[in-house]
C-alpha positions in Angstrom: 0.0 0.0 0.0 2.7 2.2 0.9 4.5 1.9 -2.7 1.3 2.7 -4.2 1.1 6.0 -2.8 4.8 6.7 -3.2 3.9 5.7 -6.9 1.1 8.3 -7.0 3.0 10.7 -5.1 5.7 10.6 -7.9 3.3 11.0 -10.5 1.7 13.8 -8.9 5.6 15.5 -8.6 6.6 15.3 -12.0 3.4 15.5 -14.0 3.6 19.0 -14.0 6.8 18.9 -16.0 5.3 15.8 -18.1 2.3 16.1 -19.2 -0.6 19.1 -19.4 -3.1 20.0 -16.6 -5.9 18.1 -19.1 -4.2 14.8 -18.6 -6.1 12.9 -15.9 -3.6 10.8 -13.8 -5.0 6.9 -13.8 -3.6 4.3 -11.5 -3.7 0.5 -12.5 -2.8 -2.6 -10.8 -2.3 -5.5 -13.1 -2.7 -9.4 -12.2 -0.2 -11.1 -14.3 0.5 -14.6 -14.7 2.4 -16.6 -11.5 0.1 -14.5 -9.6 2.6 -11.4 -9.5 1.5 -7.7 -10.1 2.3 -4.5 -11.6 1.5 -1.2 -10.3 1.5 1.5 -13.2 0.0 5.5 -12.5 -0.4 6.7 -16.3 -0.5 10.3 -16.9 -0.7 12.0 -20.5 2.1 9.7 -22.6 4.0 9.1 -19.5 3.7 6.6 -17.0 6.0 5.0 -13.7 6.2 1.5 -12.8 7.0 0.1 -9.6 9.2 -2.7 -10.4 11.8 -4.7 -8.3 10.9 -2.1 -5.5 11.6 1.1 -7.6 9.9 3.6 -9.1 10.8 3.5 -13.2 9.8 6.4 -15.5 8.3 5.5 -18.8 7.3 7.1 -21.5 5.1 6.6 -24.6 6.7 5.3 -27.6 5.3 4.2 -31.6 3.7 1.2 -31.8 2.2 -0.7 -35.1 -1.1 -1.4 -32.9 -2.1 -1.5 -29.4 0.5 0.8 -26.8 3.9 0.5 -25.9 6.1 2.7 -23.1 9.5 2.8 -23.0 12.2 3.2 -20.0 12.3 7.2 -20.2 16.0 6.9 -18.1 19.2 5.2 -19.6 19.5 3.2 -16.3 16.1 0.9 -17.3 15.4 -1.2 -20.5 11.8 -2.2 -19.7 9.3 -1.7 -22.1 5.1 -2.1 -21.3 3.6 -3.3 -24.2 -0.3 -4.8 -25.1 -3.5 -4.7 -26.7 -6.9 -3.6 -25.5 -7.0 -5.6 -21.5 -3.5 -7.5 -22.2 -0.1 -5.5 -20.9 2.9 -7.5 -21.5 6.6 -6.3 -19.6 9.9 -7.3 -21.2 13.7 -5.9 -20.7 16.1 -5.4 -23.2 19.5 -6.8 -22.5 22.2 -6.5 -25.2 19.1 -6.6 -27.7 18.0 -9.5 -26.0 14.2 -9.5 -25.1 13.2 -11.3 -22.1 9.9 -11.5 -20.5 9.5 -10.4 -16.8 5.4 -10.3 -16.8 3.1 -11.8 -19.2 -0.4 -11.5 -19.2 -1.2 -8.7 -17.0 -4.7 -7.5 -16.8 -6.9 -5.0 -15.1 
């Protein structure tokens, strides 16, 4: 509970700097498979992650269909994928995908 609010509380610090005073800030918690979650707070094409017990900035990148976000630091190769209910979470390691969460839903 505690790392969801210092999720939101992030958010809520740096939003202002991210994304416009329209953007509504929207907090998700994602059952994925194994039984493990994901905490995201999206706000405008941004979002942050809680992952391994810290916060990791994302941002919005292209995607053919569905939505995609992007490690926004140099210190984090995660990328947030999916399609309509279905987010996906993979790392990039030399080029290398691997899959940390897999079907994640709402």
């Amino acid at each position: 509970m505690k790392k969801t609010f210092a999720l939101a509380a992030m958010m809520a610090a740096i939003a202002p700097n991210l994304a416009s005073a329209a953007d509504e800030m929207i907090q998700t918690k994602y059952a994925c498979e194994g039984g493990k979650t994901l905490d995201v707070v999206y706000v405008g094409d941004y979002a942050v992650m809680l992952q391994m017990d810290e916060l990791v900035p994302l941002k919005r990148a292209k995607s053919a269909s569905g939505v995609r976000y992007i490690s926004a630091s140099k210190n984090y190769t995660y990328e947030l994928w999916g399609k309509g209910n279905d987010m996906n979470l993979s790392t990039h390691d030399g080029g290398k995908e691997q899959t940390v969460l897999s079907s994640c839903k709402p």
